[in-house]
Structure formats: C-alpha cells, structure tokens
N, C-alpha and C positions, 0 to 999 in steps of 0.2 A: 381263520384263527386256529383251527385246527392244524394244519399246516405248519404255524408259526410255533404252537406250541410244542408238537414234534419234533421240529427243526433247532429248539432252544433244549427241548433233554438232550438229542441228538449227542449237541455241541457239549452242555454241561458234562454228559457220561464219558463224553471222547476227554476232553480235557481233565476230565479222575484220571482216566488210564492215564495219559499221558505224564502226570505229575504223578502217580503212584509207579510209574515203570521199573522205576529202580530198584523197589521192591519187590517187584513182582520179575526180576530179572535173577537178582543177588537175594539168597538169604544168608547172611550170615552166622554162621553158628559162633557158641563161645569155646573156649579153650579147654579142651581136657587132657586127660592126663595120659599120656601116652601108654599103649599097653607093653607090655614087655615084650619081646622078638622071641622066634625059635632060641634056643639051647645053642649055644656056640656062634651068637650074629652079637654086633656090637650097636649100639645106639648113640649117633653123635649129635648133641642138639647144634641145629644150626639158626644164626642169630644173623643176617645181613640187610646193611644196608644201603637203599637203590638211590640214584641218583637225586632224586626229589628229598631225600631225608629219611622217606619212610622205613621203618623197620619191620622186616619178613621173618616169619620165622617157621620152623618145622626140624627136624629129623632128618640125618643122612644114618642111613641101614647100613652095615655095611659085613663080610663073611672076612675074619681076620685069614692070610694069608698071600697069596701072590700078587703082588702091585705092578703094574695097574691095572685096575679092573672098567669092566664094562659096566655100564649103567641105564639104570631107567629111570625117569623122570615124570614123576605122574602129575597130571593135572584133573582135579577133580568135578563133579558134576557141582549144582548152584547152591546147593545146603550141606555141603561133605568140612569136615574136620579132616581134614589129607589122615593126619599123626593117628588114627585112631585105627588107621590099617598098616602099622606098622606089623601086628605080628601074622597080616596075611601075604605080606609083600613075598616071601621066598617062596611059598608054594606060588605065585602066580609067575614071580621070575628067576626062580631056580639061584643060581649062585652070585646071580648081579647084584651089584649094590645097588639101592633104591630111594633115591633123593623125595622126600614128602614135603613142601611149602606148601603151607595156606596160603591160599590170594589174603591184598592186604585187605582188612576188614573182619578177616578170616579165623577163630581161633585167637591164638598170642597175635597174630602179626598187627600193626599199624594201618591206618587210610582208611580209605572209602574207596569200596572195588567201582572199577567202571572198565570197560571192551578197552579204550585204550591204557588206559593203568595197568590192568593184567596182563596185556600183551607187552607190554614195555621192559613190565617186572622178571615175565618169564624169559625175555631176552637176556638179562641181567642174572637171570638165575642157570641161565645153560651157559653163559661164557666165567660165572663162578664154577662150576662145578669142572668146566674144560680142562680150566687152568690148575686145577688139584695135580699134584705130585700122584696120585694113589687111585685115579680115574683117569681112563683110556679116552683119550677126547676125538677117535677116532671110530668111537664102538658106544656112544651115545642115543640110545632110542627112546623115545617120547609115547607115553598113553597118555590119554584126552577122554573121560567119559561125561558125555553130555555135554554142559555146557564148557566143559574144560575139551573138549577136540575142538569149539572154536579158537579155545588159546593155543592148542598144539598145534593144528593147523597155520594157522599164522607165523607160528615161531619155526615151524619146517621148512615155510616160505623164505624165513630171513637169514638163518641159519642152514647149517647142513646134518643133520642127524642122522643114522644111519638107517635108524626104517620108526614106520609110525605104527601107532595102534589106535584105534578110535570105535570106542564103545556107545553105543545108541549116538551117531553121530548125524550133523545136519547140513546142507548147504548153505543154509541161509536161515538165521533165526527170526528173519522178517515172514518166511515160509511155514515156521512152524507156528509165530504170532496168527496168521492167516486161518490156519485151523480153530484156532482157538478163535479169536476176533475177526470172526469172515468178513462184520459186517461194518468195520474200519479200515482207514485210509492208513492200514500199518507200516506201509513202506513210510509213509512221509514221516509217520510220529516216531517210529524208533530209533533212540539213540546210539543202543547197543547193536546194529547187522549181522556183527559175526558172519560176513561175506567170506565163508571160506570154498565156497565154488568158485569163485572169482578169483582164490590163490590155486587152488588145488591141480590148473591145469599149467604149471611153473614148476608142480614138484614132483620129481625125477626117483625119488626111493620110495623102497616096500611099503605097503599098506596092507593092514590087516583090518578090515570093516567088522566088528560084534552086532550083530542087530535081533532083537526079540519078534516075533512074528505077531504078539500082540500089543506092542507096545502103542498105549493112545497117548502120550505126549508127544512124542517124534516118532514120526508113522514110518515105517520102514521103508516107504517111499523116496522119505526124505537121506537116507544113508543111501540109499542105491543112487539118486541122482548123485549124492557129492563119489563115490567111487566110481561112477563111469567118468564122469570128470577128471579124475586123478592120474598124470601124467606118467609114472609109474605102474609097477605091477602090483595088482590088486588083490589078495583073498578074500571072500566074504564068509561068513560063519553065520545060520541065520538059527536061531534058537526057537521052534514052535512050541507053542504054549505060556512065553514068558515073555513078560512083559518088559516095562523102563527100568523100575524099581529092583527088579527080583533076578535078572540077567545073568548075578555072577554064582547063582543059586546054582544056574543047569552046570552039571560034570563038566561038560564039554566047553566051558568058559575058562578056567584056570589050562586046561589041557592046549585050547589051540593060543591062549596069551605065549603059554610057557615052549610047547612045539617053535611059533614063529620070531618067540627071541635067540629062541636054539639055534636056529636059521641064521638069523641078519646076524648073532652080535658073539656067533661063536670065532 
C-alpha cells in the first residue's frame, strides 16, 4: 500500500508539471511603454504580421544616416519585454540598428508562445528585416539570451546570419529541466527541447558564448557543451561572480557584445 500510494503522488506531481510546463517555460510579460533611445537614434514601431494571422510587435532602433546598415536582432530571455531595452541597445551594439520583437504572447504582440511558434515567427522576422531597403541583409547578427539562444540557435540553422551571440545559453533545455527536476522522466514530458546541440554542429559562423561562473539556472556546464558543439569558431567570455539574472551588470558584457559585432559585421 505504501508503494502504491508513492507510486500515485508520483504520477499525480509528474502530471502538475506536465500540464503547468507552459508556464513554467513562458512567462509572459505585458506591454510597456517603450523608453526613449540615445540622443540622435530614431525609434520605429514595428507591427507585423506572420503567416498564421498572428500579430508581433516591437521597435526597429535605428542611427539616421548611411543605408544600409547592419543589424542585430535580439531575441530575449522567458520573462523580457524586448522594447524596454531600447535605450541600452547602442551601447551594447554601437552604431547597428537593433530590431526588438516580443515573442507572440509577449508585451503588444498577439498568441500563445510555444518552441515551435517562436521559432517560426523569428524566421519570419529575419527574412522581414532582409528584405528592408535600409538593412544590409548580408551583415545581419542574432543575440539569444537564455531562453531566446534556443530561438537564435534555430534560426542560424535555417538561415544564414553573419555571426551569433548567446548569453547564459544551453544545449538542450531538456538538460537544464534535469537540474531542476532530477527526479522526472523530462525528456519524455517536454514539449518545449530547444535541441540546439543538435543544430549547433550544421552551423558554420561566429559564436560568441556569455556565461556567468554562478549562474544556478543554466549551469555553465550547459553553454560549454552547446559551444564545443558549434561547428564555427567559438569565443567564450566567462563572468565570475555573476550569475543568470545580473550577467549584463559585469563591464566586461556590453565590452565583449560590442568588440565581437565590431568584428563579424564591420
């Protein structure tokens, strides 16, 4: 009896997680109001819509003068408002324009975020931004922090960007499930994998790994396996003292972003 009763919380608690995942993957935040940009940068709201119906929305940053420009495209961690770092984007990427969409659910945008929704969207979202008269579709780099390098990863896969960035990033979010939930069957239950070890050895450009030496969400274990993986050439930047949350706090995080776009996307 004892057995059977173990055996039925077991099941009961596995099956919370399972039907709570979504939540505990995606938090959505709501919409606020965008902060105003450096002195001389323009702010263009952007309204699009992806194939399914849904409407995305965010901010293209942009430095008025010489077209066309380079760009970076960020994809954010699982509770980020993108638009609320509009006025840190130039110090992190110097004179590039800097496209901010919330995933859908996100902020203004429309839907319900899900691993493959996001990834779809952001395909949809870099072959808009290509296609712009006023963006160099040849000088296009992607940041991913946290749960957003699953989506940058993916989209590097399917597209060609010119080099990647990925802050507190993971192999496999079934890997970092496993830290947390040792003592479930989380490969089977997760809907969301974010298997970007399993792209990562397909893709050919720059990689810059961010990783904090304390971070306990995604242990930096987890960014070293996805960059030895990574079929391109690697840098890693590894920040002691700092954690998941607080990463872009150290000096040395705006310094090696803004260095390694200087690089790939001069």
């Amino acid at each position: 009896m004892v057995l059977l009763a173990a055996a039925i919380i077991y099941a009961a608690i596995a099956g919370v997680v399972w039907l709570a995942q979504d939540s505990l993957v995606f938090y959505p935040p709501p919409a606020i109001r965008t902060p105003a940009p450096p002195s001389g940068w323009q702010v263009e709201d952007v309204a699009l819509t992806v194939r399914d119906g849904t409407k995305l929305a965010g901010v293209l940053l942009r430095r008025p003068g010489a077209s066309p420009s380079p760009l970076v495209i960020y994809f954010g961690g699982n509770a980020e408002e993108v638009t609320g770092y509009a006025s840190d984007a130039p110090a992190l990427y110097g004179e590039r324009a800097v496209l901010l969409m919330n995933y859908r659910g996100y902020g203004a945008s429309a839907g319900k975020p899900s691993e493959t929704a996001l990834v779809s969207d952001a395909m949809e979202i870099f072959d808009w931004a290509a296609r712009r008269d006023d963006i160099d579709p040849n000088r296009i780099a992607l940041h991913g922090r946290s749960l957003g390098s699953g989506v940058a990863v993916q989209l590097a896969a399917a597209r060609t960007p010119r080099c990647v960035i990925l802050t507190s990033p993971f192999a496999s979010a079934v890997d970092v499930a496993r830290d947390v939930y040792p003592w479930l069957p989380v490969q089977a239950m997760l809907r969301h994998p974010f298997d970007s070890g399993a792209r990562a050895p397909g893709i050919k450009v720059p990689l810059l790994v961010l990783s904090g030496s304390n971070d306990t969400l995604v242990a930096p274990r987890h960014s070293e396996r996805l960059a030895s993986l990574w079929a391109g050439p690697v840098e890693r930047v590894s920040m002691d003292g700092f954690g998941h949350n607080d990463l872009d706090l150290h000096p040395r995080y705006a310094q090696a972003i803004r260095a390694f776009v200087d690089r790939c996307t001069a």
